[in-house]
N, C-alpha and C positions, 0 to 999 in steps of 0.2 A: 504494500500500500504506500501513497505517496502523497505528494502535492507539489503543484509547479505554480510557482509565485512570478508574476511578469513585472519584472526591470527595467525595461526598456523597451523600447518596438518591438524585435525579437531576440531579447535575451530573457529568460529563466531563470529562478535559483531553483534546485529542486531539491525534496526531503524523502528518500527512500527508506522502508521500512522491509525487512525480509525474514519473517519466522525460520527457523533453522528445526528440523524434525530428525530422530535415530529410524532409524530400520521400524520399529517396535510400536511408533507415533509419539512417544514421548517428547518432549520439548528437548532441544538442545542447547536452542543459545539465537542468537539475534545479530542480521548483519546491518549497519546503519550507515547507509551513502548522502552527503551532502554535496552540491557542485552547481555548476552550471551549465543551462543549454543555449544554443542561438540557433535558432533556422534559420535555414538557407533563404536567401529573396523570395523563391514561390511555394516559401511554405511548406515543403512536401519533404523535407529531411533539417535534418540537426546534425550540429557535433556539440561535444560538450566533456567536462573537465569534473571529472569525480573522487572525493575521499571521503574514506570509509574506516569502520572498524567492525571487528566479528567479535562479539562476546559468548562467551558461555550462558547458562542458565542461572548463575548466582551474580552475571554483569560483570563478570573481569573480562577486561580486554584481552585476546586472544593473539589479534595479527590487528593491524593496520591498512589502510589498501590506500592505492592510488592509482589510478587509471585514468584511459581518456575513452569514447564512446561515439560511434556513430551512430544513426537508423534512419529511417525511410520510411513513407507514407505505401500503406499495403493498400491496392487498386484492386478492385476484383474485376 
């Protein structure tokens, strides 16, 4: 789950939220991406700049993340 907050024409912040499950369905732990996106002039793709961290189930931080991201508008 998320939320994309607009900054500017088209720039983004955005707030990612990703439940982490075992084999079993048990909780695991929680990955939490914050960054930003900008689409492209027509709209139809982004790139954007993301960090993150992975916690366990009792909230320690696990790893760290940082990446970059693209995507694209799915046409049927």
């Amino acid at each position: 789950m998320g939320t994309w907050i607009r900054e500017s024409h088209r720039t983004y912040t955005i707030t990612l939220v990703f439940y982490r499950f075992n084999p079993d369905g048990s909780v695991l732990g929680l990955q939490k991406s914050k960054g930003t996106r900008t689409l492209s002039a027509d709209e139809n793709s982004f790139t954007g700049a993301v960090n993150g961290q992975i916690t366990d189930a009792a909230g320690n931080i696990l790893a760290r993340t940082c990446l970059t991201d693209t995507g694209s508008r799915v046409s049927w």
